[in-house]
MIFIVO-604402 format. One line per 5 residues: number of its first residue (from 1); for each residue x, y, z of N, C-alpha, C. Coordinates in Angstrom, 1 decimal, padded with zeros to 4 digits, always signed. Each point is the difference from the previous one (the first is absolute). Layout:
BEGIN
NUM	X:Y:Z:X:Y:Z:X:Y:Z | ...
This chain:
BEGIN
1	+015.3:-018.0:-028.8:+000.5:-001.0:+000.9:+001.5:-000.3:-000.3 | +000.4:-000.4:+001.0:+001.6:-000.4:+000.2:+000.2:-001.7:-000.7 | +000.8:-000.2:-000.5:+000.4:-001.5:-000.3:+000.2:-000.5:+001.1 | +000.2:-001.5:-000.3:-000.3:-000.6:+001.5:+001.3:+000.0:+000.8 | +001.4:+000.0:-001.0:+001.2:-000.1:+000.6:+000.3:+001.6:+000.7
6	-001.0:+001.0:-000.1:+000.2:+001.6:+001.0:-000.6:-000.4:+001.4 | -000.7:-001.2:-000.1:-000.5:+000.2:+001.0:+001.1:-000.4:+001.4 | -000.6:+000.6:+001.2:+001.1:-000.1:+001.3:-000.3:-001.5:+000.6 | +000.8:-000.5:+000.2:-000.1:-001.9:+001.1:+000.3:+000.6:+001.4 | -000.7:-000.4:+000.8:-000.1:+000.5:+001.2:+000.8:-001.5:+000.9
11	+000.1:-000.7:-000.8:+001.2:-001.1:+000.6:+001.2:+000.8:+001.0 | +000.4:+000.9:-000.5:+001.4:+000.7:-000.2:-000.6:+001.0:+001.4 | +000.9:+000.6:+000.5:-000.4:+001.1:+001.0:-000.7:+001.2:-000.4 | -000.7:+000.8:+000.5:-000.8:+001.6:-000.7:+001.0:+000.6:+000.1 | -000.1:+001.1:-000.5:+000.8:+001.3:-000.4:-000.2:+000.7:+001.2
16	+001.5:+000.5:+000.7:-000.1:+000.8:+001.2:-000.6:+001.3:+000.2 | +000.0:+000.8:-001.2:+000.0:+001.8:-000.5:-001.5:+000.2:+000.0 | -000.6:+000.6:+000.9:-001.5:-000.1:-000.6:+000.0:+002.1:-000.1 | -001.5:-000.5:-001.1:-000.5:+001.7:+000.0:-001.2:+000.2:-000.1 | -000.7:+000.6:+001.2:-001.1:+000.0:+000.3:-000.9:+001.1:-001.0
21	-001.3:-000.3:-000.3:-000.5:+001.1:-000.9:-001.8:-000.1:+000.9 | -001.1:+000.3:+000.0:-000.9:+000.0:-000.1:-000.8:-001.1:-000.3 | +000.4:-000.2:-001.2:-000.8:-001.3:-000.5:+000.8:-000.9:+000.3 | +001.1:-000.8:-000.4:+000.7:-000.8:+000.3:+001.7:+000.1:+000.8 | -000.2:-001.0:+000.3:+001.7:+000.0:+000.5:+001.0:-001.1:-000.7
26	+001.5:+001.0:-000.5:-000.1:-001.1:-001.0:+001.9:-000.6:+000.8 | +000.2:-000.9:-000.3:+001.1:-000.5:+000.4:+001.2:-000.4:-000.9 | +000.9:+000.5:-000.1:+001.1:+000.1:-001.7:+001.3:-000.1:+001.1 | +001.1:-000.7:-001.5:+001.3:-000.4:+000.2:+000.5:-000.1:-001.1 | +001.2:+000.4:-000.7:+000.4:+000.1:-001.2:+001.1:-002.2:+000.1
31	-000.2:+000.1:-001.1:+000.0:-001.3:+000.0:+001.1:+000.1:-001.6 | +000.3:-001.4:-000.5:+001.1:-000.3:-001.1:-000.9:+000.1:-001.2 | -001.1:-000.8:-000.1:-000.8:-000.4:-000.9:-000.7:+001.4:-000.7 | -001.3:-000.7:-000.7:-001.3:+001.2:-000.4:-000.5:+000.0:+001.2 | -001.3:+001.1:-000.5:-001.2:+000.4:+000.8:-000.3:-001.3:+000.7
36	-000.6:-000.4:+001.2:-000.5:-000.6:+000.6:-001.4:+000.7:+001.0 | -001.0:-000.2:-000.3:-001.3:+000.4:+000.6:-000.8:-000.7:+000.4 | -000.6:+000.1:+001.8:-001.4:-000.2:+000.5:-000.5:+000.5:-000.1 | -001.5:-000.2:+000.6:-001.1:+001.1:+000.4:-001.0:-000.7:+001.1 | +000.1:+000.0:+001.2:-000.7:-000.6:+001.2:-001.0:+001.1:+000.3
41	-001.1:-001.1:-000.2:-001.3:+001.0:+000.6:-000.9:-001.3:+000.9 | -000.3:+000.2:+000.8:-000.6:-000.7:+001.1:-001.6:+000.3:+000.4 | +000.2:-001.2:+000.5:-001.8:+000.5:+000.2:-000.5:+000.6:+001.0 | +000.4:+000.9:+000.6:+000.1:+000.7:+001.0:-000.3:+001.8:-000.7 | +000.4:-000.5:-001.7:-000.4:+001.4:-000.9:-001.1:-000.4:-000.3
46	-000.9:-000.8:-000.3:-000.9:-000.6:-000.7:+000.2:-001.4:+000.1 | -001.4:-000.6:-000.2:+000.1:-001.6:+000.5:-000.4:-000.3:-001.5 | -000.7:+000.7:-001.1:-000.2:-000.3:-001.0:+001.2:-000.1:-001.0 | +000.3:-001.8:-000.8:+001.0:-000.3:-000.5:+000.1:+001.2:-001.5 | -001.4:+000.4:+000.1:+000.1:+000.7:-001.5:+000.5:+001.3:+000.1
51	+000.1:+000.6:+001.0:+000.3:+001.3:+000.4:+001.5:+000.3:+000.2 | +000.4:-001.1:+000.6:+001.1:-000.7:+000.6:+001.6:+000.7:-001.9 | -001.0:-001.3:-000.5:+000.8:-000.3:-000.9:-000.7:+001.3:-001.2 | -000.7:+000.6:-000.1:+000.0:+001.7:-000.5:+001.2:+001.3:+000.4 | +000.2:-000.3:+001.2:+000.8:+000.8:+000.7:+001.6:-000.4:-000.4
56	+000.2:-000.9:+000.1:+001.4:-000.9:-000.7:+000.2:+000.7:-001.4 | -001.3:-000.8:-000.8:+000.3:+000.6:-001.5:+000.1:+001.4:-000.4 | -000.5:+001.0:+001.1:+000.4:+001.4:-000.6:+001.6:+000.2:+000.9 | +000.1:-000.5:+001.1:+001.0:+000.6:-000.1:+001.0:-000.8:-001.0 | +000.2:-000.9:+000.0:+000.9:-000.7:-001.0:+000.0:+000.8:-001.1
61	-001.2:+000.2:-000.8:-000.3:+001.0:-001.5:+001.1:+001.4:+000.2 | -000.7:+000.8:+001.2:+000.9:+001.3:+000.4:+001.6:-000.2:+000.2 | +000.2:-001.3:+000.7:+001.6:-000.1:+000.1:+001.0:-000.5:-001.5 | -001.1:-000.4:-000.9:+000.6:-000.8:-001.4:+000.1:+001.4:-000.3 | -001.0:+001.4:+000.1:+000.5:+001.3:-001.0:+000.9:+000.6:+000.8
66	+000.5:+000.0:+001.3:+001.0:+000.8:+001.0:+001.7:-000.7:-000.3 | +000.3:-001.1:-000.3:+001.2:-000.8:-000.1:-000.2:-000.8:-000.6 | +001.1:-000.2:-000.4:+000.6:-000.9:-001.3:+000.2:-001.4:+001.0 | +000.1:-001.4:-001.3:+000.4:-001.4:+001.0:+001.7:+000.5:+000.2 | +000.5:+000.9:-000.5:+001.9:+000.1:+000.1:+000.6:+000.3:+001.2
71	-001.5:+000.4:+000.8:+000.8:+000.7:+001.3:+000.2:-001.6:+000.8 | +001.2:+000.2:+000.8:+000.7:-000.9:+000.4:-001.0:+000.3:+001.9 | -000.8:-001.0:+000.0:-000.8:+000.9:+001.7:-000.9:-000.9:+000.5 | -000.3:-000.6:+001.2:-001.2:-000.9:+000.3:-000.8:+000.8:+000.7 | -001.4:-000.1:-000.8:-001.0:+001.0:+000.6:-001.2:-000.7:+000.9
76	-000.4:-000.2:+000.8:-001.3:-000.5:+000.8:-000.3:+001.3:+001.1 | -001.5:-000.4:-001.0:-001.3:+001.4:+000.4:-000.8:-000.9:+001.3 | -000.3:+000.8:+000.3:-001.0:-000.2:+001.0:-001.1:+000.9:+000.3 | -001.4:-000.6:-000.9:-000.8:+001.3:+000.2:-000.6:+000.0:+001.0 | -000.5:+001.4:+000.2:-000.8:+000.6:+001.3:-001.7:-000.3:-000.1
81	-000.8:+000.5:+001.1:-001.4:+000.3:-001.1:+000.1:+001.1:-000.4 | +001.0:+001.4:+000.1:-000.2:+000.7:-000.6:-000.3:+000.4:-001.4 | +000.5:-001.5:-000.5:+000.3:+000.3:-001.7:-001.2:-000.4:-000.6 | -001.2:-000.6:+000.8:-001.1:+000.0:-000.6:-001.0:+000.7:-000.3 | +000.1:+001.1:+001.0:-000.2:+001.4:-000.3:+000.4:+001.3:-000.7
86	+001.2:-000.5:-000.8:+000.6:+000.5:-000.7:+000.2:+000.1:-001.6 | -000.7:+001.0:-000.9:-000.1:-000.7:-001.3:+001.7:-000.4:-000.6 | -000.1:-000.6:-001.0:+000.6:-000.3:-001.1:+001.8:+000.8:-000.5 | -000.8:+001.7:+000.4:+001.3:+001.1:-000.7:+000.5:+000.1:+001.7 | -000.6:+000.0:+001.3:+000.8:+000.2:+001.4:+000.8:-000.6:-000.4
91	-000.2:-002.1:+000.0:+000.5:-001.1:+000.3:+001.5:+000.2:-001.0 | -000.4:+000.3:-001.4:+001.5:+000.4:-000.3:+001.3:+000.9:+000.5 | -000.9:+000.7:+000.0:+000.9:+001.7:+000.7:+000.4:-000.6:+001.2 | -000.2:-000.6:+001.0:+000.6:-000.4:+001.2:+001.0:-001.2:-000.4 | -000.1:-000.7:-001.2:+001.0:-000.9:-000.3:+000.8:+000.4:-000.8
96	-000.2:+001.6:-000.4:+001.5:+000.5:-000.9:+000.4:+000.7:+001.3 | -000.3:+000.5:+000.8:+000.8:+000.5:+001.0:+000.7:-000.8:+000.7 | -000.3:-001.4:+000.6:+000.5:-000.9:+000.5:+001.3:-000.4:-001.3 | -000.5:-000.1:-000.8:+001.2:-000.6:-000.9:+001.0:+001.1:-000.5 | -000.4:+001.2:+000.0:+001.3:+001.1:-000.1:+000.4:+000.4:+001.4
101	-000.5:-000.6:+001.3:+000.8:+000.4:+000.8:+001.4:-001.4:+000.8 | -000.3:-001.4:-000.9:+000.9:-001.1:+000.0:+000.8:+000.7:-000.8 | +000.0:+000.3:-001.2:+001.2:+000.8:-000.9:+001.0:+000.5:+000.5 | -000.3:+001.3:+000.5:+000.6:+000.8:+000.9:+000.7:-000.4:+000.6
């Protein structure tokens, strides 16, 4: 998990730049600070809060081994239902592709 000061405040406006993938869609802006990160998953994926918050924690787990807190970036995901169908090693590999194609 992320410390609580990565996390994104949605006070502030979203990030314009979006990148669409399969499982989620994520929405990024390079920003002054550290890492800042969402993860919005709706019940529209699942109405079960447990499932809900399963889906969060692996992607958060996969995004803590993809990028460091140094990158200067505000990231908010938005998962699909596809990602419930998806194990564990997809869910990564679509979030190192999304995160080496922000690089670039």
């Amino acid at each position: 998990m992320f410390t609580k000061s990565s996390r994104f405040s949605f006070k502030r406006a979203l990030p314009k730049n979006v990148f669409h993938s399969p499982s989620f869609n994520l929405r990024y802006e390079k920003n002054e600070a550290t890492l800042k990160v969402a993860v919005v998953v709706s019940k529209k994926v699942d109405k079960r809060a447990t499932v809900r918050n399963k889906v969060k924690r692996q992607l958060l787990e996969a995004l803590r081994n993809k990028i460091s807190n140094d990158e200067n970036l505000n990231l908010v995901f938005y998962i699909k239902n596809n990602a419930l169908n998806r194990n564990n090693l997809d869910l990564e590999k679509e979030i190192g592709e999304a995160i080496n194609s922000l690089k670039s």
